[in-house]
N, C-alpha and C positions, 0 to 999 in steps of 0.2 A: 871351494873349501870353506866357504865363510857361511855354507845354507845349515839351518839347522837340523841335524842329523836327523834319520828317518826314525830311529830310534828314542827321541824326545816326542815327536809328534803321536806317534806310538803309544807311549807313555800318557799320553793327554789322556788320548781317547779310552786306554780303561780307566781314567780318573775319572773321565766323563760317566762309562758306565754305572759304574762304581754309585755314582751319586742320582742317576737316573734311579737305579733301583731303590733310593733313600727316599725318592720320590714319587716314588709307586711306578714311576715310564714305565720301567723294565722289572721283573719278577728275578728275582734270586737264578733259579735255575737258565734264565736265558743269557749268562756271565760264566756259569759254571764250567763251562766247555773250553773257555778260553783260555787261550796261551801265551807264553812268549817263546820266541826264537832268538837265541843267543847264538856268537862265540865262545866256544871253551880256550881257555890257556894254550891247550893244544892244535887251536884253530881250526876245531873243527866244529858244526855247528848241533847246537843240542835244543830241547824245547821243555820248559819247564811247566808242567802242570798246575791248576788250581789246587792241589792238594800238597803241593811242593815237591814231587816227585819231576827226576830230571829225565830226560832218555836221549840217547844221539843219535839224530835224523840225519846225517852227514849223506846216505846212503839215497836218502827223498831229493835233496838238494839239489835241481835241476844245472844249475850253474853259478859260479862265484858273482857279486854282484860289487859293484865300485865301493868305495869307502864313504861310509854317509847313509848308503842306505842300509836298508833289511828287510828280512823276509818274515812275514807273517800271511796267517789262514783266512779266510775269506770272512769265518765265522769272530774273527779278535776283530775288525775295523767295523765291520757293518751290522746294521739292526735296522728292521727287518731283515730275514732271508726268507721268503715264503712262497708260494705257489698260489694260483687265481682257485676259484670253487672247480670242485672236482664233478658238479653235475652238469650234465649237459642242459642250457639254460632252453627254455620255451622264448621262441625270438621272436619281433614285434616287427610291423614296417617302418617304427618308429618310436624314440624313447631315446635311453644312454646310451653309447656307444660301448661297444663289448668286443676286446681284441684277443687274439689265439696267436699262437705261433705263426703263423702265415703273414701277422702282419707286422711280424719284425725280419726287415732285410738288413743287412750291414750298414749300421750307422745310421739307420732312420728305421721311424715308422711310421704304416702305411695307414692314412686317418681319413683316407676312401672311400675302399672298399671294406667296410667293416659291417656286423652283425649290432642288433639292438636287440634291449632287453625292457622290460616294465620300471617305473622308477617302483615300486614297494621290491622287486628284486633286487635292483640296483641299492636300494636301502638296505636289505640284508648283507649283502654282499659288502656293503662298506664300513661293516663292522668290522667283518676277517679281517681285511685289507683293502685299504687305500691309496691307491697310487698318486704319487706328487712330482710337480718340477724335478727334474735330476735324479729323479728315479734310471736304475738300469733294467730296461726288461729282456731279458735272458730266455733263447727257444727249447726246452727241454724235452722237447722230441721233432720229429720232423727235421725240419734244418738243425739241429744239435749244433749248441751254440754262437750261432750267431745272435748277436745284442742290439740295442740302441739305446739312445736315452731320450725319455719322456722328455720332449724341450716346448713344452707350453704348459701352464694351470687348464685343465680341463678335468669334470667329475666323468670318470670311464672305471673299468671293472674289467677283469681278465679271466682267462678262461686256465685249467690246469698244466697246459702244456706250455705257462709261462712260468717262469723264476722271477720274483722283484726283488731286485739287488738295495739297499740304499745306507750309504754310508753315513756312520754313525753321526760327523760334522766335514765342514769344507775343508779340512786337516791333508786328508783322502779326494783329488781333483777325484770329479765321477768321468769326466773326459781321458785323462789321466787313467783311471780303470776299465773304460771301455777298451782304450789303446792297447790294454796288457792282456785282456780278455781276448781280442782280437788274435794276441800272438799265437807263437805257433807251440810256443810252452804249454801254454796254459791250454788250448785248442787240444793238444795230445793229453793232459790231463782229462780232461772232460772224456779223451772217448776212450781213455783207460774206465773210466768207472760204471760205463754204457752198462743199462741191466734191461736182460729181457730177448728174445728169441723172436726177429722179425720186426714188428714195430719197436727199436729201444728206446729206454728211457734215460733221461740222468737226471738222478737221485734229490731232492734236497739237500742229505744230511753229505753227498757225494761232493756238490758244490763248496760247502760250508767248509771241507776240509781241504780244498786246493790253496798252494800254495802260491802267494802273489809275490811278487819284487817290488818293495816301496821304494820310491826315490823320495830323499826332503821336497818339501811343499812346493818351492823356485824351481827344482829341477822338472815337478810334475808339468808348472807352466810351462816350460821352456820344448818339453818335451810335446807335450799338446801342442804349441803352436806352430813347432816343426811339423808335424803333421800332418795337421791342416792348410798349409803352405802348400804343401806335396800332394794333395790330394786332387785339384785340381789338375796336374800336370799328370795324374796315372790315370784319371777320365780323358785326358788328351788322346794318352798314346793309345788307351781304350779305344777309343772311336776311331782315331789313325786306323788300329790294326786290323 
Protein backbone atom coordinates (compact mmCIF):
# COMPACT_ATOMS: atom_id res chain seq x y z
CA UNK A 1 0.00 0.00 0.00
CA UNK A 2 2.99 2.33 0.60
CA UNK A 3 4.33 1.82 -3.46
CA UNK A 4 3.83 4.67 -5.38
CA UNK A 5 0.86 4.27 -7.44
CA UNK A 6 1.10 3.27 -11.06
CA UNK A 7 -0.75 6.08 -11.89
CA UNK A 8 2.04 8.92 -10.72
CA UNK A 9 4.70 7.04 -12.64
CA UNK A 10 2.44 7.22 -15.47
CA UNK A 11 2.29 10.78 -15.04
CA UNK A 12 6.11 11.20 -15.09
CA UNK A 13 6.56 9.55 -18.28
CA UNK A 14 4.15 12.01 -20.47
CA UNK A 15 5.84 14.82 -18.45
CA UNK A 16 8.87 13.24 -19.82
CA UNK A 17 7.44 13.28 -23.32
CA UNK A 18 6.18 16.25 -22.98
CA UNK A 19 9.75 17.87 -22.66
CA UNK A 20 11.58 15.41 -24.95
CA UNK A 21 9.53 17.05 -27.75
CA UNK A 22 10.68 20.73 -26.28
CA UNK A 23 13.78 19.05 -27.08
CA UNK A 24 13.59 18.22 -30.35
CA UNK A 25 13.95 13.88 -29.06
CA UNK A 26 10.45 13.41 -30.05
CA UNK A 27 8.36 15.30 -32.85
CA UNK A 28 5.01 16.73 -31.81
CA UNK A 29 2.97 13.96 -33.65
CA UNK A 30 4.78 10.91 -31.99
CA UNK A 31 2.66 12.14 -28.25
CA UNK A 32 -0.27 12.94 -30.22
CA UNK A 33 -1.75 9.43 -29.96
CA UNK A 34 -1.39 9.12 -26.41
CA UNK A 35 -3.68 8.49 -23.72
CA UNK A 36 -4.73 8.19 -20.41
CA UNK A 37 -6.88 5.52 -18.72
CA UNK A 38 -8.81 6.35 -15.93
CA UNK A 39 -11.73 5.41 -13.36
CA UNK A 40 -14.92 7.23 -13.76
CA UNK A 41 -17.22 7.92 -10.56
CA UNK A 42 -19.06 5.24 -11.85
CA UNK A 43 -16.06 2.77 -11.73
CA UNK A 44 -15.90 2.18 -14.77
CA UNK A 45 -12.92 2.69 -16.86
CA UNK A 46 -12.78 5.40 -19.53
CA UNK A 47 -9.63 6.81 -21.61
CA UNK A 48 -9.23 10.41 -22.31
CA UNK A 49 -7.81 11.69 -25.69
CA UNK A 50 -5.10 14.29 -26.67
CA UNK A 51 -7.73 16.39 -27.75
CA UNK A 52 -9.71 16.08 -24.39
CA UNK A 53 -12.44 14.01 -25.66
CA UNK A 54 -13.34 11.10 -23.10
CA UNK A 55 -14.74 7.59 -24.32
CA UNK A 56 -15.61 4.28 -22.02
CA UNK A 57 -13.32 1.33 -22.81
CA UNK A 58 -14.93 -0.65 -19.88
CA UNK A 59 -15.94 -3.09 -22.57
CA UNK A 60 -11.71 -3.43 -23.84
CA UNK A 61 -10.95 -3.92 -20.18
CA UNK A 62 -9.44 -7.43 -19.94
CA UNK A 63 -9.69 -7.79 -16.26
CA UNK A 64 -9.85 -5.48 -12.92
CA UNK A 65 -6.33 -4.99 -11.80
CA UNK A 66 -5.36 -4.31 -7.76
CA UNK A 67 -5.41 -0.85 -6.20
CA UNK A 68 -2.12 1.01 -7.14
CA UNK A 69 -1.96 0.01 -10.39
CA UNK A 70 -3.30 0.91 -14.13
CA UNK A 71 -3.95 0.34 -17.37
CA UNK A 72 -2.31 2.12 -20.13
CA UNK A 73 -1.33 1.33 -24.31
CA UNK A 74 1.85 0.25 -25.23
CA UNK A 75 1.95 3.50 -27.50
CA UNK A 76 1.67 6.14 -23.77
CA UNK A 77 4.99 4.41 -21.97
CA UNK A 78 7.26 3.54 -24.65
CA UNK A 79 9.34 5.38 -27.48
CA UNK A 80 10.41 3.83 -29.97
CA UNK A 81 7.81 1.34 -31.32
CA UNK A 82 9.25 0.43 -34.80
CA UNK A 83 10.17 -2.45 -37.04
CA UNK A 84 13.81 -3.41 -38.46
CA UNK A 85 14.29 -2.40 -42.62
CA UNK A 86 11.75 -3.93 -44.64
CA UNK A 87 14.36 -4.93 -47.54
CA UNK A 88 15.79 -7.92 -47.64
CA UNK A 89 19.58 -7.20 -46.78
CA UNK A 90 22.54 -8.70 -49.42
CA UNK A 91 24.43 -10.89 -46.52
CA UNK A 92 28.18 -11.08 -46.12
CA UNK A 93 30.28 -13.97 -44.38
CA UNK A 94 31.15 -11.40 -42.25
CA UNK A 95 30.43 -7.71 -40.83
CA UNK A 96 27.38 -6.73 -38.19
CA UNK A 97 25.40 -9.10 -37.00
CA UNK A 98 21.66 -8.85 -38.50
CA UNK A 99 18.76 -10.74 -36.38
CA UNK A 100 15.02 -11.78 -37.75
CA UNK A 101 12.33 -13.32 -36.03
CA UNK A 102 13.95 -16.79 -35.82
CA UNK A 103 16.34 -15.41 -33.36
CA UNK A 104 14.09 -14.50 -30.62
CA UNK A 105 12.95 -17.60 -28.68
CA UNK A 106 11.15 -16.93 -25.11
CA UNK A 107 13.28 -14.82 -23.07
CA UNK A 108 16.58 -14.86 -24.97
CA UNK A 109 18.20 -14.21 -27.99
CA UNK A 110 19.96 -16.39 -30.25
CA UNK A 111 23.40 -14.37 -31.01
CA UNK A 112 24.75 -17.59 -32.95
CA UNK A 113 23.24 -18.40 -35.39
CA UNK A 114 22.80 -15.20 -37.07
CA UNK A 115 23.06 -13.48 -40.57
CA UNK A 116 25.75 -10.44 -41.50
CA UNK A 117 25.51 -7.49 -43.28
CA UNK A 118 28.25 -4.67 -44.74
CA UNK A 119 29.05 -1.88 -42.11
CA UNK A 120 27.90 1.24 -44.97
CA UNK A 121 24.40 -1.01 -44.61
CA UNK A 122 24.63 -1.44 -41.19
CA UNK A 123 25.37 2.55 -41.27
CA UNK A 124 22.20 3.23 -43.08
CA UNK A 125 20.23 1.07 -41.11
CA UNK A 126 21.19 2.79 -37.79
CA UNK A 127 19.83 5.86 -38.66
CA UNK A 128 16.09 4.28 -38.77
CA UNK A 129 16.91 2.39 -35.72
CA UNK A 130 19.10 1.55 -33.20
CA UNK A 131 18.81 -1.07 -31.06
CA UNK A 132 20.22 -0.76 -27.23
CA UNK A 133 20.55 -2.59 -23.75
CA UNK A 134 16.99 -3.30 -22.56
CA UNK A 135 15.49 -2.96 -25.65
CA UNK A 136 12.47 -5.54 -26.16
CA UNK A 137 12.57 -7.36 -29.45
CA UNK A 138 9.15 -8.46 -30.21
CA UNK A 139 8.54 -11.54 -33.48
CA UNK A 140 5.85 -10.14 -35.68
CA UNK A 141 5.34 -12.87 -37.76
CA UNK A 142 6.51 -16.46 -37.60
CA UNK A 143 6.59 -17.13 -33.96
CA UNK A 144 4.02 -14.15 -33.30
CA UNK A 145 5.06 -12.89 -30.31
CA UNK A 146 7.20 -14.15 -28.50
CA UNK A 147 9.94 -11.40 -27.06
CA UNK A 148 13.33 -11.04 -25.25
CA UNK A 149 15.37 -8.40 -24.36
CA UNK A 150 18.58 -7.25 -25.79
CA UNK A 151 20.80 -7.97 -22.51
CA UNK A 152 24.19 -6.91 -23.75
CA UNK A 153 25.69 -3.30 -25.66
CA UNK A 154 26.31 -4.76 -29.05
CA UNK A 155 26.04 -2.53 -32.70
CA UNK A 156 23.25 -5.11 -34.58
CA UNK A 157 20.45 -4.22 -37.00
CA UNK A 158 16.99 -6.13 -37.43
CA UNK A 159 15.36 -7.40 -39.95
CA UNK A 160 11.13 -6.44 -40.58
CA UNK A 161 9.77 -9.23 -38.92
CA UNK A 162 11.00 -7.61 -35.66
CA UNK A 163 9.08 -5.05 -33.34
CA UNK A 164 11.60 -2.94 -30.97
CA UNK A 165 9.77 -2.20 -27.93
CA UNK A 166 11.77 0.51 -25.66
CA UNK A 167 10.41 2.10 -22.81
CA UNK A 168 10.33 5.52 -22.40
CA UNK A 169 12.64 5.50 -18.80
CA UNK A 170 13.31 2.77 -16.04
CA UNK A 171 9.66 4.05 -14.43
CA UNK A 172 8.52 0.86 -16.86
CA UNK A 173 10.98 -2.41 -15.49
CA UNK A 174 11.53 -3.87 -19.31
CA UNK A 175 11.69 -7.28 -17.32
CA UNK A 176 8.56 -6.43 -15.79
CA UNK A 177 7.07 -6.02 -19.55
CA UNK A 178 8.62 -8.86 -21.03
CA UNK A 179 6.71 -10.72 -18.12
CA UNK A 180 3.23 -9.26 -19.17
CA UNK A 181 4.05 -9.61 -22.86
CA UNK A 182 4.58 -13.16 -22.27
CA UNK A 183 1.00 -13.52 -20.64
CA UNK A 184 -1.73 -15.02 -21.87
CA UNK A 185 -3.78 -11.39 -22.06
CA UNK A 186 -1.76 -9.87 -23.95
CA UNK A 187 -0.61 -13.13 -26.22
CA UNK A 188 -4.51 -13.18 -27.14
CA UNK A 189 -4.35 -9.63 -28.00
CA UNK A 190 -1.70 -9.77 -30.25
CA UNK A 191 -3.46 -12.59 -32.35
CA UNK A 192 -6.67 -10.74 -32.17
CA UNK A 193 -5.12 -8.21 -34.50
CA UNK A 194 -3.14 -11.08 -36.74
CA UNK A 195 -3.56 -9.45 -40.58
CA UNK A 196 -3.06 -11.30 -43.64
CA UNK A 197 -4.13 -14.80 -45.15
CA UNK A 198 -1.44 -17.58 -44.65
CA UNK A 199 1.76 -16.06 -43.56
CA UNK A 200 0.23 -13.35 -40.85
CA UNK A 201 1.35 -10.35 -39.54
CA UNK A 202 1.00 -8.16 -36.48
CA UNK A 203 0.68 -4.64 -37.10
CA UNK A 204 2.92 -1.87 -35.73
CA UNK A 205 0.14 0.53 -35.13
CA UNK A 206 -1.67 -3.08 -33.77
CA UNK A 207 0.99 -3.39 -30.90
CA UNK A 208 1.01 0.37 -29.99
CA UNK A 209 -2.62 -0.08 -29.07
CA UNK A 210 -2.71 -3.22 -26.69
CA UNK A 211 -3.42 -2.79 -23.52
CA UNK A 212 -0.87 -3.46 -20.65
CA UNK A 213 -1.41 -3.64 -16.62
CA UNK A 214 1.16 -1.34 -14.78
CA UNK A 215 1.96 -2.26 -11.34
CA UNK A 216 4.07 0.62 -9.21
CA UNK A 217 7.75 0.37 -9.84
CA UNK A 218 8.42 -2.05 -6.24
CA UNK A 219 5.72 -4.29 -7.39
CA UNK A 220 7.26 -4.62 -11.04
CA UNK A 221 10.53 -5.64 -8.93
CA UNK A 222 8.99 -7.95 -6.91
CA UNK A 223 7.21 -9.39 -9.51
CA UNK A 224 10.32 -9.94 -11.84
CA UNK A 225 12.05 -11.68 -9.26
CA UNK A 226 9.34 -13.98 -8.53
CA UNK A 227 9.89 -15.09 -11.83
CA UNK A 228 12.93 -15.57 -12.32
CA UNK A 229 13.10 -17.62 -9.09
CA UNK A 230 10.58 -20.05 -10.73
CA UNK A 231 11.99 -20.41 -13.86
CA UNK A 232 14.68 -22.56 -13.06
CA UNK A 233 12.29 -25.12 -11.43
CA UNK A 234 9.76 -25.24 -14.86
CA UNK A 235 13.23 -26.07 -16.85
CA UNK A 236 13.30 -28.84 -14.05
CA UNK A 237 10.21 -30.31 -14.44
CA UNK A 238 10.88 -29.68 -18.25
CA UNK A 239 13.61 -31.97 -18.48
CA UNK A 240 12.02 -34.40 -15.66
CA UNK A 241 9.05 -34.74 -18.12
Amino acid sequence: PNDEPATVLLERIREQKKQMVKEGKLKAKDIKNDTIIFKGDDNLHYEQFADGTVKCIEDEIPFDVPDGWAWSRFKSFCYPISDGTHQTPTYTKEGYTFLSAKNVTSWKIDWENVMYIPEELHIALSKRIKPQKGDILLAKNGTIGVAAIVDKEFDFDIYVTLALIRTVNDSISSHYLLNTIASSTVQSAFRNSLIGIGVQNLHLEHIREVLIPIAPHNEQVRITDKVLSLLPLLEIIETNK
